[in-house]
Backbone and ligand atoms as CSV (ligand in chain L), in Angstrom:
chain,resi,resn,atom,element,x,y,z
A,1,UNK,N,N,22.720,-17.314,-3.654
A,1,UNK,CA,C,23.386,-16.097,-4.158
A,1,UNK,C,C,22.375,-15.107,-4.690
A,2,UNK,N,N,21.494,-15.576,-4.886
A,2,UNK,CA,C,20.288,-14.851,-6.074
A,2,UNK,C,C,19.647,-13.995,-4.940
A,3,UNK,N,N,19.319,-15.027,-3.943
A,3,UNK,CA,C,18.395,-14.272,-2.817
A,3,UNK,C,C,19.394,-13.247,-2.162
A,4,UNK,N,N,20.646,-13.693,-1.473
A,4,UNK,CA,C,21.342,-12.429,-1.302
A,4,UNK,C,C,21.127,-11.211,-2.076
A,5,UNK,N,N,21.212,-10.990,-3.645
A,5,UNK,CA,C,21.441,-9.828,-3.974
A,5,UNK,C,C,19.896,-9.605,-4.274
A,6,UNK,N,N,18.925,-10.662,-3.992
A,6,UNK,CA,C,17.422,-10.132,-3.824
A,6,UNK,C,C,17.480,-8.740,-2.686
A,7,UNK,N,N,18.071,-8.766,-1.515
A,7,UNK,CA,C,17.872,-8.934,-0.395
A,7,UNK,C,C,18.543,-7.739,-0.207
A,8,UNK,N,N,20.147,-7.727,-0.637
A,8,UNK,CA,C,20.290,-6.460,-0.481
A,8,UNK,C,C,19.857,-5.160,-1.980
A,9,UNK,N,N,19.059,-5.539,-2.732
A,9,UNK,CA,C,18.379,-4.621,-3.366
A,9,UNK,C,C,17.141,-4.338,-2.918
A,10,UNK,N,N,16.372,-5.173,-2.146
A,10,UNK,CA,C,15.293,-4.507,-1.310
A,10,UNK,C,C,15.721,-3.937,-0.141
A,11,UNK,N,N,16.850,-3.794,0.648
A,11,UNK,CA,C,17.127,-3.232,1.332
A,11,UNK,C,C,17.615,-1.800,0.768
A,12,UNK,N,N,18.295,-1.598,-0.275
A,12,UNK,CA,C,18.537,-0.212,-1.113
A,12,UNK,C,C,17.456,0.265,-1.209
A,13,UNK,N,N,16.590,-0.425,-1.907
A,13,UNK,CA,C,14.445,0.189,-2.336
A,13,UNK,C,C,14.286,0.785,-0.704
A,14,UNK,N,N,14.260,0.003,0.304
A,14,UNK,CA,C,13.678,0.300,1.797
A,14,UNK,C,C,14.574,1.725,2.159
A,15,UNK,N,N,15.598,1.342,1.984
A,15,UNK,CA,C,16.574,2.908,2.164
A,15,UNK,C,C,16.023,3.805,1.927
A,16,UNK,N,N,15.912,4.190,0.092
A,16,UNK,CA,C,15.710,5.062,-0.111
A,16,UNK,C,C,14.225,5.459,0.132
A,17,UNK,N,N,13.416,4.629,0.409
A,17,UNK,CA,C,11.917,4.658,1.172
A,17,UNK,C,C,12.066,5.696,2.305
A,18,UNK,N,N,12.749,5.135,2.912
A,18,UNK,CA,C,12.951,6.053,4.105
A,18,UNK,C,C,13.490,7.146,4.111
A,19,UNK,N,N,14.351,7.525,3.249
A,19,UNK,CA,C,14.767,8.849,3.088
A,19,UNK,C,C,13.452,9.771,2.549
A,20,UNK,N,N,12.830,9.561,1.731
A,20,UNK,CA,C,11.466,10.045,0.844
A,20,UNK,C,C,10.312,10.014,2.244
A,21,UNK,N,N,10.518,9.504,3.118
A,21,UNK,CA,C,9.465,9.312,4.397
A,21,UNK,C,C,10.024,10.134,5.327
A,22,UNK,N,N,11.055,10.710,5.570
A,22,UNK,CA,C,11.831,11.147,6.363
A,22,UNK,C,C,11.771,12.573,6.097
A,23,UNK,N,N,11.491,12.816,4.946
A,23,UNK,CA,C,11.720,14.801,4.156
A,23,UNK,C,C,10.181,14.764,4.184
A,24,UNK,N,N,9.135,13.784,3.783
A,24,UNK,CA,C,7.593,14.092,3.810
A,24,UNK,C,C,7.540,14.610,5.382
A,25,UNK,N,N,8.159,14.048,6.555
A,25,UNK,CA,C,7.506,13.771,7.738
A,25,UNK,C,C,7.507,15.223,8.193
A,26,UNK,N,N,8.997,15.353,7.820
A,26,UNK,CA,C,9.486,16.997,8.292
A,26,UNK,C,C,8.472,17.748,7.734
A,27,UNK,N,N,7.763,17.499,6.759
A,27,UNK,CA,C,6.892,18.714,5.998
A,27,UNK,C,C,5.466,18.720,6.842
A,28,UNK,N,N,5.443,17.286,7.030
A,28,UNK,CA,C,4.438,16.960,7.556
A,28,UNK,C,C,3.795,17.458,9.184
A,29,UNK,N,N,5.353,17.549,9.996
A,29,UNK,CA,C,5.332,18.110,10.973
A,29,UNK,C,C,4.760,19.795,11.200
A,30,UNK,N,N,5.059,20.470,10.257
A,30,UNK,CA,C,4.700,21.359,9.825
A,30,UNK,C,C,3.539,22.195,10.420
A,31,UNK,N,N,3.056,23.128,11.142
A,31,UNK,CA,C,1.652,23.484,10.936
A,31,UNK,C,C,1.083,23.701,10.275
A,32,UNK,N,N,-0.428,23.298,9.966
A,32,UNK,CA,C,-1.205,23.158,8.859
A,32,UNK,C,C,-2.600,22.271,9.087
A,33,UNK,N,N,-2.872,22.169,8.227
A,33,UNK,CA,C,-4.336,21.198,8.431
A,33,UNK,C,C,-3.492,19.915,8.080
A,34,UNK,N,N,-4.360,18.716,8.879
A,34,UNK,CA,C,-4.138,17.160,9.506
A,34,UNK,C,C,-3.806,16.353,7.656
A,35,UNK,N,N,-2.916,15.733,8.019
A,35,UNK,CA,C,-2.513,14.898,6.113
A,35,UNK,C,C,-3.552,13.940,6.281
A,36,UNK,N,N,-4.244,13.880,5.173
A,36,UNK,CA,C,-4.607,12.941,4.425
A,36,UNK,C,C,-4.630,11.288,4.156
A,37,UNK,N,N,-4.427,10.246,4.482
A,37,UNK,CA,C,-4.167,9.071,3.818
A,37,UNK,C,C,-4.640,8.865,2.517
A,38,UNK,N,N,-3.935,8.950,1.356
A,38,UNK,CA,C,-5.010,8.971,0.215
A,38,UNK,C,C,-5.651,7.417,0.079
A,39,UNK,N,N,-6.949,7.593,-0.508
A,39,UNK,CA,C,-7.533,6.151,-0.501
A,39,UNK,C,C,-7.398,5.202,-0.367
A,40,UNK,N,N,-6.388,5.194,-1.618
A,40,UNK,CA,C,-5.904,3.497,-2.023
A,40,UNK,C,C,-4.953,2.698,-0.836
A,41,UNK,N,N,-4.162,4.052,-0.428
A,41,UNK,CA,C,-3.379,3.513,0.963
A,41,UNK,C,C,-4.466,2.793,2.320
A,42,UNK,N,N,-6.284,3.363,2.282
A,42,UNK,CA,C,-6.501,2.999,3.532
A,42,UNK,C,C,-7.209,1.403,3.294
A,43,UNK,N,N,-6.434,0.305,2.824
A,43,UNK,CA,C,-6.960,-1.019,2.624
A,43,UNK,C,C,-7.529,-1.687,3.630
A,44,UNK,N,N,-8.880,-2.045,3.530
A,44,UNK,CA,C,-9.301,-2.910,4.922
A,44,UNK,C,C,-7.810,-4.168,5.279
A,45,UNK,N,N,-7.861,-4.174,6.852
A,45,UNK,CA,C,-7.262,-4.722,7.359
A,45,UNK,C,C,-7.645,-6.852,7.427
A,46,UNK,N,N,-6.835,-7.511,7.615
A,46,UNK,CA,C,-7.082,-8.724,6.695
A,46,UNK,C,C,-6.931,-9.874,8.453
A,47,UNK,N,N,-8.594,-10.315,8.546
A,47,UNK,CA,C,-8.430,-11.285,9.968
A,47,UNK,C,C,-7.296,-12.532,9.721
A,48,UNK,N,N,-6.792,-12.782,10.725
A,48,UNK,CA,C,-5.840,-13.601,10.740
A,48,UNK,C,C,-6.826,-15.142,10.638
A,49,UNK,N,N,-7.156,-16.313,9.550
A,49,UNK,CA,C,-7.680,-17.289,9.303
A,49,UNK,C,C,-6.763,-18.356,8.411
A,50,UNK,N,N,-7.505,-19.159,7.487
A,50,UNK,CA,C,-6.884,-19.999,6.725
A,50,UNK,C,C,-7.012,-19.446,5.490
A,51,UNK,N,N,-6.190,-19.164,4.682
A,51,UNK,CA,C,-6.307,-18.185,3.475
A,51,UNK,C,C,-6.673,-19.069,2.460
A,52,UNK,N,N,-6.647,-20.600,2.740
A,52,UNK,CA,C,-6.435,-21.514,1.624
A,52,UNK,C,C,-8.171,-22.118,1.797
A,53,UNK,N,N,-8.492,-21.324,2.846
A,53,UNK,CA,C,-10.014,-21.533,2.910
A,53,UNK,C,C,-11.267,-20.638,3.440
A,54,UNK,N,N,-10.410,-19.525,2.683
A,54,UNK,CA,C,-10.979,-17.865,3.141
A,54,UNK,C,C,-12.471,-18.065,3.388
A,55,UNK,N,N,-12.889,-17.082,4.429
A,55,UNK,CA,C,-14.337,-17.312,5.045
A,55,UNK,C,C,-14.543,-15.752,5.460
A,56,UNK,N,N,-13.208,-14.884,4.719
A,56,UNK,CA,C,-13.229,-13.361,4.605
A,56,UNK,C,C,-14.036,-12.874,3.952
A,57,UNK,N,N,-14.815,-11.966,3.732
A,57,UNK,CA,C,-15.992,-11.337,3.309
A,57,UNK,C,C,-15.231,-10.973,2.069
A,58,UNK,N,N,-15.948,-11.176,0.451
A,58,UNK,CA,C,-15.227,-10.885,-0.840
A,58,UNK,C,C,-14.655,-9.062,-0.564
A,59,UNK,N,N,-15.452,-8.168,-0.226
A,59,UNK,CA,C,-15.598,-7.126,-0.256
A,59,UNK,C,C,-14.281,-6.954,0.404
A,60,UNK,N,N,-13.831,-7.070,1.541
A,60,UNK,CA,C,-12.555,-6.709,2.579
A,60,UNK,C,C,-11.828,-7.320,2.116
A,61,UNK,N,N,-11.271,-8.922,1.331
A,61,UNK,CA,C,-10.302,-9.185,0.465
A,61,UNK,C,C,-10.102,-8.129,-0.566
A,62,UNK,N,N,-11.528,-8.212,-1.366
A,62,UNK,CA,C,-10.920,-7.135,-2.219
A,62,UNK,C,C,-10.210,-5.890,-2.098
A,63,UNK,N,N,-10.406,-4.961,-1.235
A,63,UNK,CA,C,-9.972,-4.158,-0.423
A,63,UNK,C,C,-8.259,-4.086,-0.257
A,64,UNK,N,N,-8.156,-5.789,0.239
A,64,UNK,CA,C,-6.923,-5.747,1.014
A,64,UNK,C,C,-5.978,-6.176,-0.111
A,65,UNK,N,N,-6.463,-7.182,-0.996
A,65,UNK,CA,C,-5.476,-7.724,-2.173
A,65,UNK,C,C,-5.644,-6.615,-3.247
A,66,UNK,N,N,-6.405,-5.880,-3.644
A,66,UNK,CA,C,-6.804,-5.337,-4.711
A,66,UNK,C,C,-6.511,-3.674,-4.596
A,67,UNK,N,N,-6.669,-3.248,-3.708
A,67,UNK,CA,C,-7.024,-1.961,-2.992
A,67,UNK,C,C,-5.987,-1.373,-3.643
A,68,UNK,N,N,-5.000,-1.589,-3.390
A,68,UNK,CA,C,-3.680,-0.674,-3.909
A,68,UNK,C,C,-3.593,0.103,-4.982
A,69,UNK,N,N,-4.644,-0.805,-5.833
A,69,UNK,CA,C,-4.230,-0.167,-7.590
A,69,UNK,C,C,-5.786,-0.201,-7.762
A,70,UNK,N,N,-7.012,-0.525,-7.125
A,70,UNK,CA,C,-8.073,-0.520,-7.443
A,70,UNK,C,C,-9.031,0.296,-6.681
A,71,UNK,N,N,-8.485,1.015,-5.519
A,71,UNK,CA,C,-9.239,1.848,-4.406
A,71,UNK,C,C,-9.115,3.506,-5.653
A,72,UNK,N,N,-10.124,4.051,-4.703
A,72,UNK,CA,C,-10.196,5.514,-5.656
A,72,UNK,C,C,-8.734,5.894,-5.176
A,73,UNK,N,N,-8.158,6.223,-6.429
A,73,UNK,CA,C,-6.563,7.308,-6.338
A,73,UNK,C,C,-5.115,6.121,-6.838
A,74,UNK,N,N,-5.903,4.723,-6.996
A,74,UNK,CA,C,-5.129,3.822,-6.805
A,74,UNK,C,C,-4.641,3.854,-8.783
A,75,UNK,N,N,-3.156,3.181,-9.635
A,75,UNK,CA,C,-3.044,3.026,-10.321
A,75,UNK,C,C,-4.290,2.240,-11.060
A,76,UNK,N,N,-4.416,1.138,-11.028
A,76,UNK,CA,C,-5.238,0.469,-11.550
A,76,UNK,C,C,-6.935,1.088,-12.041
A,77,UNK,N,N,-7.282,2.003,-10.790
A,77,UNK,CA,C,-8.161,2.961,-11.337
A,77,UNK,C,C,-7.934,4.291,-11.955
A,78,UNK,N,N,-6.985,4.692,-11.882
A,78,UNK,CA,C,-6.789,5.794,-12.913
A,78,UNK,C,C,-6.935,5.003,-14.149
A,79,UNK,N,N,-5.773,4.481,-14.543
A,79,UNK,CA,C,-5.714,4.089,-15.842
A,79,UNK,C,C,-6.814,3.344,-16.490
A,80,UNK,N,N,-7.866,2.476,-15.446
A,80,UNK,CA,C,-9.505,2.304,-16.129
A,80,UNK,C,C,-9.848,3.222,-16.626
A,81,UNK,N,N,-10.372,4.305,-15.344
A,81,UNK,CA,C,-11.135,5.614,-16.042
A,81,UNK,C,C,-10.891,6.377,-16.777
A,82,UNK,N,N,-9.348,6.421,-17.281
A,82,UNK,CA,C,-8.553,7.225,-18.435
A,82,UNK,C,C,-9.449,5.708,-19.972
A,83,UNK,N,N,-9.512,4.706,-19.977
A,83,UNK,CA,C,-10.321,4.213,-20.622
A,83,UNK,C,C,-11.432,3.532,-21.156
A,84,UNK,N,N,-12.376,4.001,-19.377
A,84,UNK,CA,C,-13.514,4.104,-20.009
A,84,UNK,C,C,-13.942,5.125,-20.118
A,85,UNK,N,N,-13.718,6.885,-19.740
A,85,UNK,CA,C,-14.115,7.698,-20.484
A,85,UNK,C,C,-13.794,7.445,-21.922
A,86,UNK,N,N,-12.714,7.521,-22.049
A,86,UNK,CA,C,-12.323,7.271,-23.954
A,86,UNK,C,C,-13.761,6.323,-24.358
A,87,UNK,N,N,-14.058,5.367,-24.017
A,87,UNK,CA,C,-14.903,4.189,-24.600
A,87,UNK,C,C,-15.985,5.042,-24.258
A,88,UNK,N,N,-16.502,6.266,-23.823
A,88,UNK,CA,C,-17.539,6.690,-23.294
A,88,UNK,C,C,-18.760,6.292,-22.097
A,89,UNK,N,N,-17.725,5.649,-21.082
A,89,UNK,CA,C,-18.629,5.185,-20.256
A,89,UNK,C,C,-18.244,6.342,-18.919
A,90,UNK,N,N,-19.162,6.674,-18.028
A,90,UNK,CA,C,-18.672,7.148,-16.792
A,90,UNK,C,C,-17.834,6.935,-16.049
A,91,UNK,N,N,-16.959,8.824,-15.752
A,91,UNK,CA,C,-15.899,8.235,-14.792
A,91,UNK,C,C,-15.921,7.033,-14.041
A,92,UNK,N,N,-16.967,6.974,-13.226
A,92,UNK,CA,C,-17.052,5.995,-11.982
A,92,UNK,C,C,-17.026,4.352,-12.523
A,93,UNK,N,N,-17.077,3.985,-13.798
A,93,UNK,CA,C,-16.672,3.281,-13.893
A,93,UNK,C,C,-15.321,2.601,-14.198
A,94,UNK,N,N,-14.300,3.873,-13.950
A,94,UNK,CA,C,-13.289,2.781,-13.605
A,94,UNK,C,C,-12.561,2.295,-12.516
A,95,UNK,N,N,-13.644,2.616,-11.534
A,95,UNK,CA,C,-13.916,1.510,-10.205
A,95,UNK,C,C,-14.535,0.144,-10.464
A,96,UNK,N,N,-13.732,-0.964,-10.240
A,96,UNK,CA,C,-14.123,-2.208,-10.324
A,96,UNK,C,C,-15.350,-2.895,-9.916
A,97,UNK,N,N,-15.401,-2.202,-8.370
A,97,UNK,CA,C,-16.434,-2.435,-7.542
A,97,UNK,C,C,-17.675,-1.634,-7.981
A,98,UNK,N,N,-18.040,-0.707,-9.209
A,98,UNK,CA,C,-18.813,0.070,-9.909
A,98,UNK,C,C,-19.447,-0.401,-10.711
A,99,UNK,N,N,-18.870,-1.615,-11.385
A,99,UNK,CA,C,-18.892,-1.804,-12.873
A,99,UNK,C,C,-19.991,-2.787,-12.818
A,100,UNK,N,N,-21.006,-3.183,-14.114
A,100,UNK,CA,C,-21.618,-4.675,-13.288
A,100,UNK,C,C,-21.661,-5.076,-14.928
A,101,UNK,N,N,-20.498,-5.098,-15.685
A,101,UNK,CA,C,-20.292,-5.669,-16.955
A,101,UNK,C,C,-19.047,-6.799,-16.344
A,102,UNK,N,N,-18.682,-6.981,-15.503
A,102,UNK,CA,C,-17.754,-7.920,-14.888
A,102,UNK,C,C,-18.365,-9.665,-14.531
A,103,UNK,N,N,-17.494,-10.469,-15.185
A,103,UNK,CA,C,-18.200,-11.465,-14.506
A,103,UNK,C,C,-17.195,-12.317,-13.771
A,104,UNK,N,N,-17.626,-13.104,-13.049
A,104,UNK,CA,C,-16.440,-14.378,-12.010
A,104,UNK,C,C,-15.448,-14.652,-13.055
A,105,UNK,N,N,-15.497,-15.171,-13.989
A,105,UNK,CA,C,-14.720,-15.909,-14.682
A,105,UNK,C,C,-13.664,-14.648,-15.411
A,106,UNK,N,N,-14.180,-13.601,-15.697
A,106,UNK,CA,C,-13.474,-12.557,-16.522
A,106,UNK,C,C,-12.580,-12.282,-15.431
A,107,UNK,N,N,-12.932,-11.895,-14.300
A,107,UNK,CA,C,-12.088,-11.310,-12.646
A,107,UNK,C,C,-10.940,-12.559,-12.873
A,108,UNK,N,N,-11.273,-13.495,-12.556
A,108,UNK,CA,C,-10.351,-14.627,-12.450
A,108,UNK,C,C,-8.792,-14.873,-13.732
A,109,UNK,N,N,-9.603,-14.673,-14.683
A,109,UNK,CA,C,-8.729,-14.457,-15.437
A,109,UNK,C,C,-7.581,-13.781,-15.900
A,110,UNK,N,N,-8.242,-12.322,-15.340
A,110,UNK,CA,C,-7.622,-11.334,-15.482
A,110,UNK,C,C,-6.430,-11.355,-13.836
A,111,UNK,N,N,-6.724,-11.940,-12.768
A,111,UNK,CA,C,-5.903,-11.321,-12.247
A,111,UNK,C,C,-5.002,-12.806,-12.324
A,112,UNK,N,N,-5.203,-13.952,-12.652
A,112,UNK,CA,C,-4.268,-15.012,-13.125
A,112,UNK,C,C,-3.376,-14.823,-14.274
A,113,UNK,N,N,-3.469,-14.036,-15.269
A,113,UNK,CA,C,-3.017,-13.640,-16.334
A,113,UNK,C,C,-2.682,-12.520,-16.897
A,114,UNK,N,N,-2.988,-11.288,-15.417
A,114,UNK,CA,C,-2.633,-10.321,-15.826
A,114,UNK,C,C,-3.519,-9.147,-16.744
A,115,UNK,N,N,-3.486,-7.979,-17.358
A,115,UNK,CA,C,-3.379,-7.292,-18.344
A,115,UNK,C,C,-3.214,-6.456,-18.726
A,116,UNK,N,N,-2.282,-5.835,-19.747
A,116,UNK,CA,C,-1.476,-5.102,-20.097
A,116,UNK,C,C,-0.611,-4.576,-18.885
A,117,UNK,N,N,-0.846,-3.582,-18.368
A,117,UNK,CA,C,-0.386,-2.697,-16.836
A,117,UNK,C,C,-0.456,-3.481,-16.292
A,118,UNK,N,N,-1.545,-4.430,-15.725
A,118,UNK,CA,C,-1.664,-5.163,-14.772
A,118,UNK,C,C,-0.681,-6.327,-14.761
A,119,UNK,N,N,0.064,-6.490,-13.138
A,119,UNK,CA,C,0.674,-7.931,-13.282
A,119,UNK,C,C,0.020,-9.052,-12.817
A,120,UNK,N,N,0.357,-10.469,-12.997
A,120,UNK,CA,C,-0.765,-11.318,-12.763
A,120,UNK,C,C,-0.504,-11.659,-11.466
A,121,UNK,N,N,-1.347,-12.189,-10.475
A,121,UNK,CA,C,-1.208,-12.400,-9.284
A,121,UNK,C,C,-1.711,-13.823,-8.884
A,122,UNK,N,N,-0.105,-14.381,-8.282
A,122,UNK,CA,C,0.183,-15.236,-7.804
A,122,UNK,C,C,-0.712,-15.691,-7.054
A,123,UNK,N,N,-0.264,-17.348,-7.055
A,123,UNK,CA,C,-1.511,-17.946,-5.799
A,123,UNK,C,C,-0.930,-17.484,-4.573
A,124,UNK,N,N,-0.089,-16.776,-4.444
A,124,UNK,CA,C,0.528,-16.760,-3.183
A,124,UNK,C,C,-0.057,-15.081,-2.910
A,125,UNK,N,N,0.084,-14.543,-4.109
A,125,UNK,CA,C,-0.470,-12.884,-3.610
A,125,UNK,C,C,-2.243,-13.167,-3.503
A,126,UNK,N,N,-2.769,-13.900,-4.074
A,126,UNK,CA,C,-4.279,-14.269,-3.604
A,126,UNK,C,C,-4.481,-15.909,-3.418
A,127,UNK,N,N,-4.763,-15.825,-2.660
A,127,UNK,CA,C,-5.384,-17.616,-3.039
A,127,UNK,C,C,-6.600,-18.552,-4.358
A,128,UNK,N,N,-6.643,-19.485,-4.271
A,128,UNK,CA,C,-7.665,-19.679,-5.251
A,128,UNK,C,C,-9.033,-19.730,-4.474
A,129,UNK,N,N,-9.038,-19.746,-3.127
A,129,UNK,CA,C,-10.338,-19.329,-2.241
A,129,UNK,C,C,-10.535,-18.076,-1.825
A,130,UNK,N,N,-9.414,-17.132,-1.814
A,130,UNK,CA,C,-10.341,-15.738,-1.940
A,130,UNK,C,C,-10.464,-15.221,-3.338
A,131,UNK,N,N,-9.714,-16.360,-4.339
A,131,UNK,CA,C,-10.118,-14.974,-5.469
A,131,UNK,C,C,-11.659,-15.292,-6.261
A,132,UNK,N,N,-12.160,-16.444,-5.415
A,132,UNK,CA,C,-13.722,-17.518,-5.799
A,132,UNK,C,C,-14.180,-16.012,-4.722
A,133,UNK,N,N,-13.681,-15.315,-3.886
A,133,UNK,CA,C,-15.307,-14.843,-2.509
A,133,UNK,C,C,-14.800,-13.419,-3.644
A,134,UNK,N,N,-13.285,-12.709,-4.183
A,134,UNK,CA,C,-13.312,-11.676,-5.084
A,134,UNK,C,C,-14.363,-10.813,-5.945
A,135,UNK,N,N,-13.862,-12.356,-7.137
A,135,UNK,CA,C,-14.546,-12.334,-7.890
A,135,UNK,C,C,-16.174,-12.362,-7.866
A,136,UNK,N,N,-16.546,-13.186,-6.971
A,136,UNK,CA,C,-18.553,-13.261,-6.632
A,136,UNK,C,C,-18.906,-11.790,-6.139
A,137,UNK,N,N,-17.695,-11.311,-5.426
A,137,UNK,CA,C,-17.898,-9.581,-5.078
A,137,UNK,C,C,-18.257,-8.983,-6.120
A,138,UNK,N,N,-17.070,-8.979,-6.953
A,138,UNK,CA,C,-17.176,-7.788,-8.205
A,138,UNK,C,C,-18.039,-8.269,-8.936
A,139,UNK,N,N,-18.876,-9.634,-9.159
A,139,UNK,CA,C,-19.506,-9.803,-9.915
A,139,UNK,C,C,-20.829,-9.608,-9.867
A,140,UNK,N,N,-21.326,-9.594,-8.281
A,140,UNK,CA,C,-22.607,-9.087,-7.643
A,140,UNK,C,C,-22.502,-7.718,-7.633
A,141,UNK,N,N,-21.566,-7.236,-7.646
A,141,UNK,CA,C,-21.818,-5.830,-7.299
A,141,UNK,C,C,-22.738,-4.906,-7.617
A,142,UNK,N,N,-22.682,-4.810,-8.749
A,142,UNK,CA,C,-23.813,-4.101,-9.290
A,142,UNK,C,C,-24.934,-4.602,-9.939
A,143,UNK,N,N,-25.540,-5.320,-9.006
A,143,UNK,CA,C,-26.763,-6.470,-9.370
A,143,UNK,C,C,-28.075,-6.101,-8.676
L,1,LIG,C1,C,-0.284,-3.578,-9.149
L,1,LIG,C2,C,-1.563,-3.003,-9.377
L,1,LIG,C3,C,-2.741,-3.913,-9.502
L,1,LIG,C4,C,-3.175,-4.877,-8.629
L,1,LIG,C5,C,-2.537,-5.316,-7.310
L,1,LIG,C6,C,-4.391,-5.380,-9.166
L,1,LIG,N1,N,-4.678,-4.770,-10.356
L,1,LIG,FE1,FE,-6.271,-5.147,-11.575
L,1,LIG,N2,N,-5.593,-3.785,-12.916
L,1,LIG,C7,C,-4.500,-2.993,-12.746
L,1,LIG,C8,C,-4.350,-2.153,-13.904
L,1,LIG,C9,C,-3.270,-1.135,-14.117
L,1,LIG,C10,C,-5.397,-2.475,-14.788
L,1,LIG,C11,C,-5.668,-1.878,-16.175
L,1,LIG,C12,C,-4.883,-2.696,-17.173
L,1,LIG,C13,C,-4.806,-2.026,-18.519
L,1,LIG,O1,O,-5.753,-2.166,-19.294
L,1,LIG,O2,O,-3.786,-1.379,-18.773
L,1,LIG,C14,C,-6.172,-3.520,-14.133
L,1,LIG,C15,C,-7.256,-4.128,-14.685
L,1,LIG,C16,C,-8.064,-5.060,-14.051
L,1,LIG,C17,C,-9.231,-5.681,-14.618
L,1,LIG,C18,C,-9.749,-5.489,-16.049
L,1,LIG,C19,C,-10.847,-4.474,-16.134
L,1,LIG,C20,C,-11.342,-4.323,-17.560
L,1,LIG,O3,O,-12.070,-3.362,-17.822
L,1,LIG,O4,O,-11.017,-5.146,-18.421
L,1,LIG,C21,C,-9.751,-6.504,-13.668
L,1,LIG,C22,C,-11.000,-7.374,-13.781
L,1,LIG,C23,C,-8.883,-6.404,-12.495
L,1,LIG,N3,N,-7.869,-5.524,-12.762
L,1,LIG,C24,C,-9.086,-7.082,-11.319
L,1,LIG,C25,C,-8.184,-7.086,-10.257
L,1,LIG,C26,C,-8.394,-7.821,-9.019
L,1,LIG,C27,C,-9.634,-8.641,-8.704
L,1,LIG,C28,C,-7.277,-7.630,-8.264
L,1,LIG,C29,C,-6.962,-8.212,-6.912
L,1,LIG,C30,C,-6.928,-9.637,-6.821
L,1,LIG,C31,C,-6.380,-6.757,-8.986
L,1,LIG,N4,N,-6.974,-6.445,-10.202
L,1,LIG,C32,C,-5.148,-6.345,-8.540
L,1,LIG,C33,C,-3.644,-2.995,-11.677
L,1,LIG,C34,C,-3.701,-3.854,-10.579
């Protein structure tokens, strides 16, 4: 019963998706200069393997699990750089992939547990073998 009314409330969300995709397109059709994809939308694309024994490059996971809210334009980076300017550090650091005060274990934590804004992500939205190639990303990064 639960999943039914899961099911038809993501079908209402998808509706009205499409209506909001449907009035952009018309605009879009439009003459004018070519739209945009903004950033966070262009996530590297994810090889079809064993996820439970990722051999995906940290960088393109990150990308693909992370990208959404962590690519430039994405939630997750606004709301960094809204506080690390405050803390006085450079815009650009509130790109993840920028930062090199990050370590494996802090990454891990944070996306198992969440914080504040952030929700925590499931073994199922990452595995515990890509979020080991993730985390060694963000943690080399700026090394
Ligand atoms: C749904 C959007 C969303 C997704 C998906 C997401 N994050 Fe976040 N993340 C955020 C937001 C928002 C914050 C800032 C939280 C706050 O302080 O309000 C954040 C904060 C963080 C921080 C803390 C940075 C700091 O300065 O303390 C880390 C580390 C992080 N995310 C890693 C990740 C990783 C790695 C992934 C992918 C596995 C990921 N996040 C996926 C939204 C997201």
């Amino acid at each position: 019963m639960k999943r039914i009314a899961f099911v038809m409330i993501a079908g209402l969300a998808l509706n009205g998706c499409n209506d909001a995709e449907k009035s952009e397109q018309t605009a879009a059709s439009a003459p004018g200069p070519a739209m945009q994809m903004p950033l966070y939308q262009m996530r590297a694309e994810l090889p079809e393997g064993d996820r439970l024994a990722s051999e995906v490059d940290g960088e393109v996971l990150f990308s693909n699990r992370c990208g959404a809210c962590h690519l430039p334009g994405g939630m997750g980076t606004n709301l960094l750089t809204k506080q690390r300017v405050e803390a006085g550090y450079p815009p650009e650091s509130g790109l993840l992939a920028n930062r090199d005060d990050l370590t494996a274990d802090y990454v891990k934590d944070v996306v198992r547990h969440g914080k504040v804004a952030m929700p925590p992500q499931t073994r199922v939205d990452v595995t515990d073998a890509e979020l080991e190639r993730i985390a060694a990303f963000l943690e080399g990064e700026a090394e």
